[in-house]
C-alpha angles and dihedrals in degrees: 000000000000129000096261095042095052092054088050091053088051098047090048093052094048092057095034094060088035094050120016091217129200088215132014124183114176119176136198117223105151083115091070087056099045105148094016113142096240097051086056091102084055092251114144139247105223138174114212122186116188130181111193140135097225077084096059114126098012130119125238101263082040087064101033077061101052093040088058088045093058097053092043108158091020086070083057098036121041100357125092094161140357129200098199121195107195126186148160119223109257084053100055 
């Protein structure tokens, strides 16, 4: 498994056991920020859409923070920035 394919399966398995979602969609795009001054230190750029119940009933920035929980060392690790895309299911 590559690099990149490796942080996605981590960050997969993060939500996944955090969330139990009906639908996750995480995708790589450190390639598009190659040379930015923020992925110097070889951290990614990634898009995550998640669809869960577990968000019913949160707010935006509620969600955007459990989101960011759940990944906890993965925010320090591997990612340099995240577009998160939280929703419950009858909002999806």
């Amino acid at each position: 498994m590559t690099d990149a394919a490796t942080r996605v399966a981590r960050i997969r398995e993060a939500l996944a056991q955090a969330f139990a979602p009906e639908a996750l969609e995480i995708k790589d795009d450190s390639h598009r920020h190659a040379g930015h001054a923020g992925a110097k230190d070889g951290r990614g750029h990634f898009k995550v859409r998640i669809v869960s119940a577990h968000f019913e009933g949160m707010s935006a920035l509620q969600k955007h923070r459990a989101v960011y929980a759940a990944l906890g060392d993965l925010m320090e690790t591997d990612i340099h920035a995240l577009q998160i895309d939280a929703k419950a299911p009858d909002h999806a």
